[in-house]
N, C-alpha and C positions, 0 to 999 in steps of 0.2 A: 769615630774620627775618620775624616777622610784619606785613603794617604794615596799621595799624589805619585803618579806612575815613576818610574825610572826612564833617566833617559837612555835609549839604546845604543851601542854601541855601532859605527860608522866609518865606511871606509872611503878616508880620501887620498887614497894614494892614486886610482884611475878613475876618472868621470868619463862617463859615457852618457852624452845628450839623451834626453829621453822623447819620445815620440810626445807630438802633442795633444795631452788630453783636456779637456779646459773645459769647464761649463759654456750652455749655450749662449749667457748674456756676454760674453767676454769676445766675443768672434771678431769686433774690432781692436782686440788690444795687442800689444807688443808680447809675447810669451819669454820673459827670462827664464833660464832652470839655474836655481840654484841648489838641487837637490834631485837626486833622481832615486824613482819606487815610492816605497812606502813606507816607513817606519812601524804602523800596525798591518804587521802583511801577513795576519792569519784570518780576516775575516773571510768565511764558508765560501763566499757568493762571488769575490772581487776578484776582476783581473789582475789586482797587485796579489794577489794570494801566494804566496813565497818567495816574495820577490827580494833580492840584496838593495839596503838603502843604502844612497851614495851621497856625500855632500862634495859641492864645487868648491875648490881653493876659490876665496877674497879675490885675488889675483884674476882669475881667470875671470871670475864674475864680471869685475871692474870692465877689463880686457873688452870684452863683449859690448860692455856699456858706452866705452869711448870710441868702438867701431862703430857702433850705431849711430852715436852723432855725427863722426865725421860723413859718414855715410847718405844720412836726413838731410845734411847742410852742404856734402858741398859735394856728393857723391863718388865719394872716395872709395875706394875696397881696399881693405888692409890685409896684407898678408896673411896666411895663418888663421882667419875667422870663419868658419862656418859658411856656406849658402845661406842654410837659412836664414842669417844673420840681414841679409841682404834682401830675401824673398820677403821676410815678414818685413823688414822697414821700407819695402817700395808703395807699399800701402797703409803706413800706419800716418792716423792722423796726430799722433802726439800727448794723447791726452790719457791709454791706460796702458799698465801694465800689471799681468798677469805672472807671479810668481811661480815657477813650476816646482817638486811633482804631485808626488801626492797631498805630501802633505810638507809644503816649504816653511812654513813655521817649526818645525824640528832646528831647521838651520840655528847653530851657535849664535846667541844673544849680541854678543860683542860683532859678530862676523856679520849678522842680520841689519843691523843698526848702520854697520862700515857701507853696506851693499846701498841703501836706501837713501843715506846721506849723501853718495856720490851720484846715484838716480837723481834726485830730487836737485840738487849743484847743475849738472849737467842739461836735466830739463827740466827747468823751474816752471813749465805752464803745465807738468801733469796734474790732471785731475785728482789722480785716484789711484792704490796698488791695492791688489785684492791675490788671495791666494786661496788653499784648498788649506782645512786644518782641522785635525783630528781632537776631540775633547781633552784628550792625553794631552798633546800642545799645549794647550790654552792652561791646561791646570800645573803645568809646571812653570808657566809665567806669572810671576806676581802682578799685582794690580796695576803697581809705577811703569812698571815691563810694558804690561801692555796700551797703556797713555802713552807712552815716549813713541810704540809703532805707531799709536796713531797719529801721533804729532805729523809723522816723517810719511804719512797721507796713506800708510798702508791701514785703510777704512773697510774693509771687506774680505769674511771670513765664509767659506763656502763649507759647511759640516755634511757629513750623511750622519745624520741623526737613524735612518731607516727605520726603526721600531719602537715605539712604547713600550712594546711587553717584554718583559722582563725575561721571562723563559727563548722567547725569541732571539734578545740579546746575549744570551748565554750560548745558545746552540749556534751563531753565528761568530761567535769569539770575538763581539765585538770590543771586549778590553773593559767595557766602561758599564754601570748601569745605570736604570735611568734617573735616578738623581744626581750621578757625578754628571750627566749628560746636561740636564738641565742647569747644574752647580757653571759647567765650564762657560753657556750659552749666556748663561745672566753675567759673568765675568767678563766676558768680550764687550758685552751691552754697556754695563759700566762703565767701561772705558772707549766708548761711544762707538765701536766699530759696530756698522750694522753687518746682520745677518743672512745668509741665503742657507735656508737649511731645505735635505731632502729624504726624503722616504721612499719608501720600497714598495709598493701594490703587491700584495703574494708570498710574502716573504715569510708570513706563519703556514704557508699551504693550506690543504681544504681544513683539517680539520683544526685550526689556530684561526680563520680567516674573519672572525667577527671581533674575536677579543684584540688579534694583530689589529684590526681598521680603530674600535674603541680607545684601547690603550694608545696608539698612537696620535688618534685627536686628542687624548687627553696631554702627553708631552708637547706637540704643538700648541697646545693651549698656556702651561706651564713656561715653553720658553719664549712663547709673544714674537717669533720673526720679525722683521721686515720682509723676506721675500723665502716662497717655500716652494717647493719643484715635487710634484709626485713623480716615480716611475715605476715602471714592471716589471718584475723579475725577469731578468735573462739568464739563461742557463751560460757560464762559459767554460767550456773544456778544462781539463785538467785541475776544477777548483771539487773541493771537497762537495759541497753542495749538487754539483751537476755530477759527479756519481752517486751521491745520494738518489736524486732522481732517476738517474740509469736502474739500479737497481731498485727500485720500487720505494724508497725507504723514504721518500718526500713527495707526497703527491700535489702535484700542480692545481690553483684552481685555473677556473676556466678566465676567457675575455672578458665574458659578462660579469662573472664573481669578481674580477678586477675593477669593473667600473662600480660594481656596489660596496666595495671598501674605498672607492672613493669616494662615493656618496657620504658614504658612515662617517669618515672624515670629515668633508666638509659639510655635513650637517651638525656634528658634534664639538668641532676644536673652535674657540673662540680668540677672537685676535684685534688686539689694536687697532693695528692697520697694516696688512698684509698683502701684499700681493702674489697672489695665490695660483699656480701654473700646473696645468699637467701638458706639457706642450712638447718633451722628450719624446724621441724615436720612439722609447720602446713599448711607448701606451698604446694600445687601441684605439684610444679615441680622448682627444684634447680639449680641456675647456680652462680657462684663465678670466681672471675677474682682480678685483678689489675687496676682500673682505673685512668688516663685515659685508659692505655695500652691494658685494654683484653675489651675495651668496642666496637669494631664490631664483637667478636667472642661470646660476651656473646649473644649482639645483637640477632645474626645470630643463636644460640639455641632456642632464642625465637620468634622470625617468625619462625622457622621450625615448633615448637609446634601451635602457634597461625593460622598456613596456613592450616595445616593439620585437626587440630580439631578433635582428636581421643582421646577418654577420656581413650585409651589403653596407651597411653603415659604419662598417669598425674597420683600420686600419689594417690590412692583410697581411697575415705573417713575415713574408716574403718584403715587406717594408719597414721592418719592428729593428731595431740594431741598438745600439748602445752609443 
């Protein structure tokens, strides 16, 4: 029997706006937080790695939401609101917004519903509200739960799925495996919100680094995307993982071994219709298509690089970031 996470306990006595972290497709949206860190903030690898989850009072949300229009519309600044409030709506076209932090789907049910209702009142030509949300989320919402978000246009769920393999998912605490993984991606699907889900190049190190690229085409395959983002492991400071490295105790592959579990990937994971990215910083080298459709030409980019083995070809350390 499945049993579905507990929700964690959350402090809203002080918010503190959080820096903005956002997928790359999102660069022209509005950024609300209604949440700041992460709710699963012990996986090895993440810069949420310890981090205190906070939710925003209703109130303040709202607050934020009705500076903004006054703002779009008749360029008002309201006492008490943030810059940024200002910096990000001098350039917004109106059509998305991006829920912050890690994972804004934690946000209280009743309190999530209030927030979107008043978005959606205030700018009735938004497109689309998309957020970051962790399996754990998804499975503590029932099916009706999550039809009503998407009613209120919140249509996009951004996951780090990061690994098929099971062992992989265990040593990174990633919380979930991988059939509540797949269990929670087919539940959002259901209830028609598409998917942007992402993976980790490296993330089994040398000696996991075939079964990590297998296993994970095969859960890419399993949860059918809409849109999926490769990237490369980055070591960040003070996370369990990058002293594992420090001290020998995870060995890195190389640039090249990264572009052949991507290979292994997208020769191996089969998809509806997907569109398929490795266009993040922290790759070496990027290639993006429509799969099944651009999957021998993405292919055929990467034996070119992989035949050749000319680290003139690959993205330079010194350009790789998060």
């Amino acid at each position: 029997m499945q049993t579905v996470p507990k929700l964690v306990k959350v402090d809203i006595m002080s918010f503190e706006r959080p820096d903005i972290i956002r997928p790359p497709s999102e660069w022209k949206s509005y950024y609300l937080p209604i949440t700041s860190g992460c709710s699963n903030n012990t996986c090895t690898f993440c810069n949420y790695y310890g981090c205190k989850l906070q939710v925003r009072p209703v109130a303040d949300a709202i607050k934020e939401i009705d500076a903004l229009s006054m703002y779009v519309r008749q360029g008002v600044h309201v006492p008490d609101v943030p810059q940024v409030v200002y910096m990000l709506g001098r350039g917004w076209d109106g059509k998305r917004i991006f829920l912050q932090d890690g994972d804004a789907l934690v946000y209280p049910l009743p309190d999530l519903v209030e927030v979107l209702e008043h978005v959606n009142e205030i700018f009735p030509q938004l497109e689309r509200i998309s957020t970051y949300a962790t399996a754990q989320d998804i499975l503590r919402r029932s099916q009706e739960e999550l039809a009503e978000l998407k009613q209120l246009k919140l249509d996009v769920f951004y996951i780090g799925v990061e690994s098929g393999d099971e062992d992989v998912l265990r040593k990174i605490h990633k919380g979930v495996n991988y059939a509540e993984m797949v269990t929670a991606c087919r539940k959002a699907k259901d209830a028609g919100i598409a998917l942007s889900v992402s993976v980790i190049l490296g993330l089994g190190g040398v000696e996991g680094s075939q079964r990590h690229a297998l296993e994970t085409a095969g859960i890419l395959t399993d949860i059918d995307p809409e849109y999926a983002g490769a990237l490369t492991l980055t070591f960040v400071p003070g996370t369990p993982l990058y002293r594992e490295a420090e001290q020998g105790a995870f060995q890195s592959i190389s640039p090249l071994q990264s572009l052949e579990e991507l290979k292994i990937m997208i020769e191996n994971a089969s998809f509806t219709d997907c569109f398929f990215s490795s266009m993040h910083a922290s790759n070496y080298f990027s290639v993006r298509g429509r799969l099944p459709q651009d999957k021998e030409q993405m292919l055929e980019q990467l034996r070119y690089i992989l035949e050749r083995k000319d680290p003139a070809l690959l993205r330079p350390e010194f350009l790789r970031g998060l």
